[in-house]
C-alpha positions as CSV (number, residue, x, y, z in Angstrom):
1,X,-70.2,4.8,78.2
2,X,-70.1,8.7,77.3
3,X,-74.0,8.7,76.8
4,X,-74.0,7.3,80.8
5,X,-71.6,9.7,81.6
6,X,-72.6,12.7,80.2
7,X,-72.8,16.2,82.7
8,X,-71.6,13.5,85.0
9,X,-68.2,14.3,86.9
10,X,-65.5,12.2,87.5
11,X,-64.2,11.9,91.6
12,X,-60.5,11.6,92.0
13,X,-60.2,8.8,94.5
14,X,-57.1,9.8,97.0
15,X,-56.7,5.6,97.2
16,X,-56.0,5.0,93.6
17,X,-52.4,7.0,93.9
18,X,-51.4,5.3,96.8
19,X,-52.1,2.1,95.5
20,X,-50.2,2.8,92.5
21,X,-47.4,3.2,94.4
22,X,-48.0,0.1,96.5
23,X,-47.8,-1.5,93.4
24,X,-44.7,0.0,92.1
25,X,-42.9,-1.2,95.3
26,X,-44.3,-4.6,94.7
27,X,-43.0,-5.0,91.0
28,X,-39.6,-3.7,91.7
29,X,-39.1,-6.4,94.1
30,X,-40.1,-9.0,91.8
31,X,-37.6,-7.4,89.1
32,X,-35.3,-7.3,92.2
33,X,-35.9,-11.6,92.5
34,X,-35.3,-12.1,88.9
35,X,-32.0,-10.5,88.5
36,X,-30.4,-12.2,91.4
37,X,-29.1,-15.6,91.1
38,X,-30.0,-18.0,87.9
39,X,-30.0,-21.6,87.8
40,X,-27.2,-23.5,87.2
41,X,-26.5,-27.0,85.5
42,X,-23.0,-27.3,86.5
43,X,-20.3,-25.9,89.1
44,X,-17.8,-23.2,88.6
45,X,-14.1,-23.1,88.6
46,X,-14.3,-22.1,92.0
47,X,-16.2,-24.6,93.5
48,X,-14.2,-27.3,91.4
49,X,-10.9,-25.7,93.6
50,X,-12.9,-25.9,96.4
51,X,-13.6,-29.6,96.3
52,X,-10.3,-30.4,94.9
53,X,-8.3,-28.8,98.3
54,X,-11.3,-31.1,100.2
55,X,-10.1,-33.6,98.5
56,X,-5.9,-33.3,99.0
57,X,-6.3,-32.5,102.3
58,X,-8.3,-35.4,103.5
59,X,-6.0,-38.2,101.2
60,X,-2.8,-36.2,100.9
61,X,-2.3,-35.0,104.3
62,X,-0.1,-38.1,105.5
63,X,0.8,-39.8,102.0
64,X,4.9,-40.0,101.3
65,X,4.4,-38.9,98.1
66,X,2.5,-35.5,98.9
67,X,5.1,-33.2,98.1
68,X,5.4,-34.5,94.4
69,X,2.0,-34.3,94.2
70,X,1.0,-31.5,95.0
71,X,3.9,-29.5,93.9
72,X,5.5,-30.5,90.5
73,X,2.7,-32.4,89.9
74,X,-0.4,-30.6,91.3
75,X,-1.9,-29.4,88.1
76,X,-2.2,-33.0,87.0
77,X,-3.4,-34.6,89.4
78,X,-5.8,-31.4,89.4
79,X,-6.8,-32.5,86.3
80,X,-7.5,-35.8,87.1
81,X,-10.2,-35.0,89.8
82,X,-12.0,-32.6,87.4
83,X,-11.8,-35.9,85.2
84,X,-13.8,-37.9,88.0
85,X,-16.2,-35.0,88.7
86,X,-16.8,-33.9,85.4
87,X,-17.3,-37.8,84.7
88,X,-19.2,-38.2,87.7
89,X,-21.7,-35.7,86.8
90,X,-22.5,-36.9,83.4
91,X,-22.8,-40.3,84.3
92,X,-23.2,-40.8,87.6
93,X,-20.5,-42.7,90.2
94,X,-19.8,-45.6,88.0
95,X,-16.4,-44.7,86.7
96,X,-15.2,-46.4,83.3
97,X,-12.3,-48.7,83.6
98,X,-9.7,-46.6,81.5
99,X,-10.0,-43.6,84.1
100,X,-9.7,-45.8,87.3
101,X,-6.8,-47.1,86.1
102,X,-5.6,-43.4,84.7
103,X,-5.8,-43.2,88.7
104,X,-4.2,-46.0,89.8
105,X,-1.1,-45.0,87.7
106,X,-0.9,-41.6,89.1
107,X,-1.8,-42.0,93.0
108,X,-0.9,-44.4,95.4
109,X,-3.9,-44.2,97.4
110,X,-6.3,-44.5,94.3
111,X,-9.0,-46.2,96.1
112,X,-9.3,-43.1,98.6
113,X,-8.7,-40.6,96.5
114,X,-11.9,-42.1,93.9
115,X,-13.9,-42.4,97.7
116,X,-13.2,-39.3,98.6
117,X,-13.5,-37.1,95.2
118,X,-16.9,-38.7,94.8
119,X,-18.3,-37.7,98.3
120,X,-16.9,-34.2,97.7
121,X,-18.9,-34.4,94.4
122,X,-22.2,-35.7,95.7
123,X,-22.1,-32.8,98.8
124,X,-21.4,-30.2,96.2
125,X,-24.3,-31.8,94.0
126,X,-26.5,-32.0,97.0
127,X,-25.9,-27.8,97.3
128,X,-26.1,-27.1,93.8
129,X,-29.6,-29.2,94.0
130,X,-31.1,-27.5,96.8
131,X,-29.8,-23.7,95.7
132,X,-31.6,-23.9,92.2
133,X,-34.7,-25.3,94.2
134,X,-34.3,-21.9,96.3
135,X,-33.9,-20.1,92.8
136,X,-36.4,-21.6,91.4
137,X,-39.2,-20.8,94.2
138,X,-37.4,-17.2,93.7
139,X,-38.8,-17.1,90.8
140,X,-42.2,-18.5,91.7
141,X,-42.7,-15.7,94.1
142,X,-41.0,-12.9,91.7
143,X,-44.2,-13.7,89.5
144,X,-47.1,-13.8,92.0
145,X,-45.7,-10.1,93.6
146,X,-45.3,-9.2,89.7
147,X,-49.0,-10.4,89.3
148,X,-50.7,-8.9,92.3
149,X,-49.4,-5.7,91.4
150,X,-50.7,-5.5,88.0
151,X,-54.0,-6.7,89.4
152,X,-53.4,-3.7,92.0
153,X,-53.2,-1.4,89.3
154,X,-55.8,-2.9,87.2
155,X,-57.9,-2.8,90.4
156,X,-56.9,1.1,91.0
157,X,-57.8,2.0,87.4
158,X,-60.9,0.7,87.3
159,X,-61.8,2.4,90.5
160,X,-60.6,5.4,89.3
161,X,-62.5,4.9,85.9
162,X,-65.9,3.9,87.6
163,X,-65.9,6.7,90.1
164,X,-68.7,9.5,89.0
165,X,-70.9,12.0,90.6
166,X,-74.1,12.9,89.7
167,X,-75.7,15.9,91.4
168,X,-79.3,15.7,90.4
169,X,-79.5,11.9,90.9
170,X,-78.1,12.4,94.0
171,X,-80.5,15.3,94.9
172,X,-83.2,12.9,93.2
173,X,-82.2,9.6,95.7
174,X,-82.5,12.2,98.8
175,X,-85.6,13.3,98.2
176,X,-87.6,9.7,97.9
177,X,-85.7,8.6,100.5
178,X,-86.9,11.6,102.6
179,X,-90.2,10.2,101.7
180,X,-89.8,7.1,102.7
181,X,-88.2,8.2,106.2
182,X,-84.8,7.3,105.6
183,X,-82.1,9.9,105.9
184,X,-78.9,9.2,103.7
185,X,-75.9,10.5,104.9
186,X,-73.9,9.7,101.8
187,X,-73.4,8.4,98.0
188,X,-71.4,7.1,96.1
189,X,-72.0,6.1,92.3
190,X,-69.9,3.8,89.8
191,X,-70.7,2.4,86.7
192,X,-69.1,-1.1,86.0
193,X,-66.7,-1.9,83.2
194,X,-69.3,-3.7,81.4
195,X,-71.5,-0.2,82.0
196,X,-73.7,-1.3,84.7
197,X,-74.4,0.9,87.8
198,X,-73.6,0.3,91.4
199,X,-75.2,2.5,93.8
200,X,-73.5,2.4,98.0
201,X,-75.7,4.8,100.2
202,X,-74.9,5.5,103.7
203,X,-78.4,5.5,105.4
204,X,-80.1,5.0,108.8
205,X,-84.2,4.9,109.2
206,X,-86.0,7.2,110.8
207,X,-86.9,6.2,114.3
208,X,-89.5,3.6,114.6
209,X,-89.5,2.7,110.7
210,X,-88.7,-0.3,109.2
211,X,-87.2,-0.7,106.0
212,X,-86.0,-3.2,103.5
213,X,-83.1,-3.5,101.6
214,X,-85.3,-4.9,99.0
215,X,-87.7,-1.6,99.1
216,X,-84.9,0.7,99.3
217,X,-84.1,-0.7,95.9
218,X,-87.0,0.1,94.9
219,X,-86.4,3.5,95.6
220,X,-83.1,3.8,93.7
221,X,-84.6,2.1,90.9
222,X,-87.2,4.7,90.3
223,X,-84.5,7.5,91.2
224,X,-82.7,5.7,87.9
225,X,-84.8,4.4,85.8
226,X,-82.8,1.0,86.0
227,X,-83.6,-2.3,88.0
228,X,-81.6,-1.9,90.8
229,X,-81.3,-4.7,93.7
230,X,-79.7,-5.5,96.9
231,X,-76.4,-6.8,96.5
232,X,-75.6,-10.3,97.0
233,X,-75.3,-11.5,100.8
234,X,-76.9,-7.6,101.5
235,X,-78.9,-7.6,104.7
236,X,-82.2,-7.6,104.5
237,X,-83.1,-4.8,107.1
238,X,-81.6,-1.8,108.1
239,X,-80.5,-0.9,111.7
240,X,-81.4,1.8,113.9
241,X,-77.7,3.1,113.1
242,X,-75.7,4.4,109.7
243,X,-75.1,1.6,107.2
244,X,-73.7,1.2,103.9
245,X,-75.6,-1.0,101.7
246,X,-74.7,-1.7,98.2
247,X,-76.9,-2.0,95.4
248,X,-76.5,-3.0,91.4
249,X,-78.1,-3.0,88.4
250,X,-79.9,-6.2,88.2
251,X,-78.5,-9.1,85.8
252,X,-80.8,-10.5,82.8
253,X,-79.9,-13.9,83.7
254,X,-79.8,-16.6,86.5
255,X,-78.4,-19.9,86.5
256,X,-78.5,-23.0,88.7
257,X,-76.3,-25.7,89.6
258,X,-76.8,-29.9,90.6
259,X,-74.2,-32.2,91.6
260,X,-74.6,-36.1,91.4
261,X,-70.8,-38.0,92.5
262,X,-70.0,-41.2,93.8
263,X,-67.0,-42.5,95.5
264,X,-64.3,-45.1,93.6
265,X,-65.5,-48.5,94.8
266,X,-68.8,-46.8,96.2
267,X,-67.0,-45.0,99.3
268,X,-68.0,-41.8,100.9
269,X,-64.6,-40.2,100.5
270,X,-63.8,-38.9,97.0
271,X,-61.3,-37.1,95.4
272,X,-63.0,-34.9,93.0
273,X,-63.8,-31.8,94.7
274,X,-66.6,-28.7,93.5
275,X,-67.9,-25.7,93.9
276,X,-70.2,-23.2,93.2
277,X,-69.6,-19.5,93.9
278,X,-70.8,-16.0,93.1
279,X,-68.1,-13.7,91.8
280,X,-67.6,-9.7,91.4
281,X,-69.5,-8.4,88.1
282,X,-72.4,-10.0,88.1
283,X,-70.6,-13.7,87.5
284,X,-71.0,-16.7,88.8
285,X,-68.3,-19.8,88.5
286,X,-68.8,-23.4,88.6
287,X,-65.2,-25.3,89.7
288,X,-65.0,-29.3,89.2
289,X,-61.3,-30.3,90.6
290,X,-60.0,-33.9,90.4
291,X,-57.1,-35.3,92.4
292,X,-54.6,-37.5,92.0
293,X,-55.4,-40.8,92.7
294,X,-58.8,-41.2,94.8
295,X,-59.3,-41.2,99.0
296,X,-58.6,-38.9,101.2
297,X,-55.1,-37.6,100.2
298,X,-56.3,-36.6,96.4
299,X,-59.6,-35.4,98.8
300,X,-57.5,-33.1,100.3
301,X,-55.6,-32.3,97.6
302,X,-58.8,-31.0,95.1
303,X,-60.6,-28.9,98.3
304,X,-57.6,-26.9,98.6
305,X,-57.8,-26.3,95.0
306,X,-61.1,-24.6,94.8
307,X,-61.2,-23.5,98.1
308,X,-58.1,-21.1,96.9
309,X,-59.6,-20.3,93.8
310,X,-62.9,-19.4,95.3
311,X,-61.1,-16.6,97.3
312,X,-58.9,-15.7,94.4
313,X,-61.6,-15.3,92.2
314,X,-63.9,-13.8,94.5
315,X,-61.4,-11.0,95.3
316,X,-61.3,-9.9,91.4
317,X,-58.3,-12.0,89.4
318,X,-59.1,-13.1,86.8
319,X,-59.3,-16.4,85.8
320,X,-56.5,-17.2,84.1
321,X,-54.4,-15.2,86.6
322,X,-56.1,-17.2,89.4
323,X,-55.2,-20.9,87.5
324,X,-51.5,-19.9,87.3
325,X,-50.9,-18.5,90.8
326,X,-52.5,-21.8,92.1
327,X,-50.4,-23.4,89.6
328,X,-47.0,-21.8,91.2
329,X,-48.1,-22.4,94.6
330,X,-48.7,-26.3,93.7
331,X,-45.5,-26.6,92.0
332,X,-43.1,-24.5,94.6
333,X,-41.2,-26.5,97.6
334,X,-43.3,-29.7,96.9
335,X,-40.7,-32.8,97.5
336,X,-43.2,-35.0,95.8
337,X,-45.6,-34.3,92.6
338,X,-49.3,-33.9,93.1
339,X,-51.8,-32.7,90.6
340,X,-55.3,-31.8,90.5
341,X,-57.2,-31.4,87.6
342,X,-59.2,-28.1,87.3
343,X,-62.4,-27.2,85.2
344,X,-63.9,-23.6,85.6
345,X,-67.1,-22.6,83.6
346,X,-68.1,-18.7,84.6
347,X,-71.0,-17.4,83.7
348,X,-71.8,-13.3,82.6
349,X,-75.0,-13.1,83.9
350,X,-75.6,-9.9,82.1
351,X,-74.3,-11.0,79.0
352,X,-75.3,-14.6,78.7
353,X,-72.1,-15.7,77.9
354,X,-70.0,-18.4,79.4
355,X,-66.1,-18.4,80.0
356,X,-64.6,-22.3,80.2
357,X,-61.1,-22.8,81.1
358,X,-59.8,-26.3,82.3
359,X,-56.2,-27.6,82.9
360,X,-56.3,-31.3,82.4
361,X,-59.7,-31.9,82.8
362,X,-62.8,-33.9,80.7
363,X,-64.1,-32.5,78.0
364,X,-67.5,-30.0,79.0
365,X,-70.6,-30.9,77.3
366,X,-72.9,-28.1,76.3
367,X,-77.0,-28.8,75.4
368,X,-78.0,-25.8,73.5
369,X,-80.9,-25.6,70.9
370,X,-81.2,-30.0,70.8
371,X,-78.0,-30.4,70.3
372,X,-74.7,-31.2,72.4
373,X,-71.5,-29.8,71.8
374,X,-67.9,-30.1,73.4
375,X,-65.2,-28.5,74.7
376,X,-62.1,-29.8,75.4
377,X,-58.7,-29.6,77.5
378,X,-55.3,-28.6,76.1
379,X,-53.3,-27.6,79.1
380,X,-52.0,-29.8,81.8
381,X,-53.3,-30.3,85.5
382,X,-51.9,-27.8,88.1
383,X,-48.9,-28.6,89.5
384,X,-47.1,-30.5,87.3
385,X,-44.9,-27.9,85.3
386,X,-43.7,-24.3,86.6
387,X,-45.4,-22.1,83.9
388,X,-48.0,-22.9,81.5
389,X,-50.6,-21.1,79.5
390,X,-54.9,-21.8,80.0
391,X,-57.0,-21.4,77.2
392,X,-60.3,-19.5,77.0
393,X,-63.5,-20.9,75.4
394,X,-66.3,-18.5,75.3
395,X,-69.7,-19.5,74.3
396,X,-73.1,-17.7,73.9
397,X,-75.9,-19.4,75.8
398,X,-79.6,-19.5,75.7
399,X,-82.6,-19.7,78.1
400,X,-82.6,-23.3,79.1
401,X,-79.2,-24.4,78.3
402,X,-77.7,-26.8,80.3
403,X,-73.6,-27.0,80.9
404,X,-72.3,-30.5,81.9
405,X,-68.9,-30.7,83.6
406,X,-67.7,-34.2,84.4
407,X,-64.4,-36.0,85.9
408,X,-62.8,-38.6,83.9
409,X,-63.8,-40.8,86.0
410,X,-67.5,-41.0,84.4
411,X,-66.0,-40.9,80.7
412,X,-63.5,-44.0,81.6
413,X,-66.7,-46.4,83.4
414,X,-68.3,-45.9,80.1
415,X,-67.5,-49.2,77.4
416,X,-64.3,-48.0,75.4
417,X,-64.7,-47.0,71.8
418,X,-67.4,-44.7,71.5
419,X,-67.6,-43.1,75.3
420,X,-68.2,-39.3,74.5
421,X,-70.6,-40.5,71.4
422,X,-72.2,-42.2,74.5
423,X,-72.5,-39.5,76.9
424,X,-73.5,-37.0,74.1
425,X,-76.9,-39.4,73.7
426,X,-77.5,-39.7,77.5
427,X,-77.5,-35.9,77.7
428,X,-79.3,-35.4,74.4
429,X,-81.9,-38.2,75.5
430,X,-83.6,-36.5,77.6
431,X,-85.6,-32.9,78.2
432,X,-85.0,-32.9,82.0
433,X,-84.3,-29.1,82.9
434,X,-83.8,-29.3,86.5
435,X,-79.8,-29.4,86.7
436,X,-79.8,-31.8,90.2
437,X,-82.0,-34.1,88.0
438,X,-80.2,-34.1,85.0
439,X,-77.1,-35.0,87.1
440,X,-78.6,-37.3,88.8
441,X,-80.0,-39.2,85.5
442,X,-76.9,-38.6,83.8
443,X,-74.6,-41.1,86.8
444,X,-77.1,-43.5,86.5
445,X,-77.3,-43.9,83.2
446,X,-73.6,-43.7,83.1
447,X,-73.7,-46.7,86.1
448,X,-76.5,-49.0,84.2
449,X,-74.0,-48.9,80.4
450,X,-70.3,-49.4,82.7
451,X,-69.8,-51.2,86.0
452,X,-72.3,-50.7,89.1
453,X,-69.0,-50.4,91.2
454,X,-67.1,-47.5,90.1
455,X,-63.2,-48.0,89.7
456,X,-62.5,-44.1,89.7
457,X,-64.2,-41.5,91.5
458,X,-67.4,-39.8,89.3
459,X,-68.8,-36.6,89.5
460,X,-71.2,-34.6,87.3
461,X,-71.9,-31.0,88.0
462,X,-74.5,-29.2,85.8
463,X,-75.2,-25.5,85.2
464,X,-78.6,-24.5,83.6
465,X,-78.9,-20.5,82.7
466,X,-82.4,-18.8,82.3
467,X,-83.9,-15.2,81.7
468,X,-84.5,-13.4,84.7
């Protein structure tokens, strides 16, 4: 990075301290969430006295003996509700025999006072249920606003770190461009974490010249002696007026994707839900998300999986950090349990290197150098528990390997006994290197050794990476 770097000064960006401070703001209100209220398993004294004055003043109010009761004798008969709630709350409303008739001995309105002691308990219960839920999605939201503002600052440091001016390339990139008839108005240089550059010029053409994107490129390739290229979604022309177009330092790699699925019971709808996307850094991810159940409802349920981590990873968390806010958004103020499975292969398309990270999903099958190797799931699918941990497998791949990511559903059609040993030789058995055709070959294979009508939803989505 020095050798980049060197005679090179670095721009203080005026954002980075206010988004510091936005961040600072953010994290001491998530400390400010966690030190409020904790969840409780049981009730306090005060809430016991509570239900205890519920109770006497709904059974005692017009019994003979209320005076005795709740005078000489208060504290027992105290003790014998916090009997039948502390009993009740262990083991639910069915009372033991020896304390209903500790009650009958002691009030003459036993029957009410058990009725009435027990209501007070399960309205109390009822509160105590929905105020942990409250603390718990406290908690939730304490760590996304603790998240986002370490990705703030993460963010602001790199920006700060990447920010350089160069003088003579500058004075360099004016010049061709002055050539070429396009005046630049500004530039501004950065040099990625992984020591790549990324070049945004504020230009306009000269009137009544048209140029590229792609040739203006060019130009700042020349200017740097590195392959520069339009940025992804870049237009392709510029306008008559100032724009700011973006341009990086070309990846050595490509990759491309095929998908081959078919519905449980061969309907259109199916749960499994995927996506291709490219991400910040020269990456690209591949997400395969499998819902619970099948139809529309576990449909629904896997879109708005990678929909969300499409925008989450597109806007620069990383992957890990992306699975477990989706995680605590699935879990949070959800009545009823629904999981989706996840698997997420990114590809460094400078480096060659893929990134795998799954949470409950199939096992990813990798054909590298004639052989097929695995790589398997040990965390659970999103939303079933509040906080758990995603593993990272990294693997270096080669020109021509292919990455198969499958749902369980194509594993489970196969004959039991042998089902990964069987996919491993469909894979293997052929030298197909178009990804939609391998996917395609790989389903029907899968179809012709299992049942023509699938009982689970099946998807394959293969990845193939070449040299640029």
């Amino acid at each position: 990075m020095e050798d980049k770097r060197e005679n090179q000064a670095v721009v203080t960006n005026p954002y980075v301290t206010r988004a510091d401070r936005l961040a600072s703001s953010l994290q001491h209100l998530a400390d400010t969430f966690l030190k409020l209220e904790e969840p409780r398993s049981g009730f306090c004294t005060e809430e016991i006295e509570d239900m205890f004055e519920r109770v006497a003043g709904k059974v005692c109010a017009g019994c003979e003996k209320r005076k005795s009761c709740l005078g000489e004798k208060r504290e027992q008969i105290r003790a014998l509700v916090c009997e039948i709630l502390r009993t009740a709350e262990e083991y639910g409303a069915e009372l033991n025999v020896e304390l209903k008739r500790k009650l009958q001995r002691q009030c003459i309105l036993a029957p009410r006072l058990m009725r009435e002691t027990l209501e007070a308990f399960r309205d109390a219960r009822e509160v105590l249920v929905w105020n942990n839920r409250m603390v718990q999605n406290r908690e939730g939201c304490a760590v996304q606003l603790d998240t986002f503002a370490r990705m703030i600052q993460h963010a602001a440091r790199e920006l700060e770190a990447s920010i350089f001016s160069d003088p003579p390339l500058e004075k360099r990139i004016k010049i061709q461009f002055k050539k070429e008839g396009i005046r630049l108005l500004s530039s501004v240089f950065f040099v990625t974490p992984e020591g790549k550059y990324e070049i945004h010029v504020t230009v306009r053409p000269e009137k009544g010249i048209c140029v590229t994107t792609r040739a203006l490129a060019q130009i700042l390739s020349r200017c740097t002696g590195k392959r520069m290229c339009p940025a992804r979604d870049e237009r392709l022309v510029l306008g008559q007026d100032y724009e700011t177009i973006i341009c990086v330092e070309g990846p050595a790699f490509y990759t491309m994707q095929g998908i081959a699925r078919i519905g449980k019971g061969c309907q259109k709808i199916s749960g499994d839900s995927f996506l291709t996307t490219p991400l910040p850094g020269g990456q690209e991810a591949a997400i395969l998300s499998d819902g619970m159940g099948s139809g529309e409802r576990a449909m629904q349920e896997s879109s708005m999986v990678v929909e969300m981590l499409e925008e989450l990873l597109q806007a620069g968390f990383p992957q890990e950090t992306a699975l477990s806010m989706m995680n605590t958004a699935l879990v949070m103020g959800r009545e009823e349990v629904f999981f989706s499975t996840v698997d997420m292969t990114t590809f460094d398309l400078y480096t060659g290197e893929c990134s795998i990270i799954k949470a409950g999903a199939a096992q990813t099958f990798i054909r590298t150098e004639g052989k097929v190797e695995h790589v398997y799931s040990e965390s659970l699918p999103l939303g079933v528990v509040q906080k758990q941990d995603f593993r990272q497998d990294v693997r270096k791949l080669h020109a021509g390997d292919m990455v198969v990511m499958v749902t369980d559903g194509v594993l489970d059609a196969l004959p039991p006994g042998g089902q990964e040993r069987l996919l491993d030789l469909i894979i293997a058995g052929t030298r197909l290197e178009n990804p939609e055709g391998l996917a395609h070959y790989i389903l029907e294979k899968v179809l012709e050794l299992g049942e023509e009508i699938p009982r689970d939803d099946m998807t394959v989505l293969v990845a193939g990476i070449w040299e640029v």
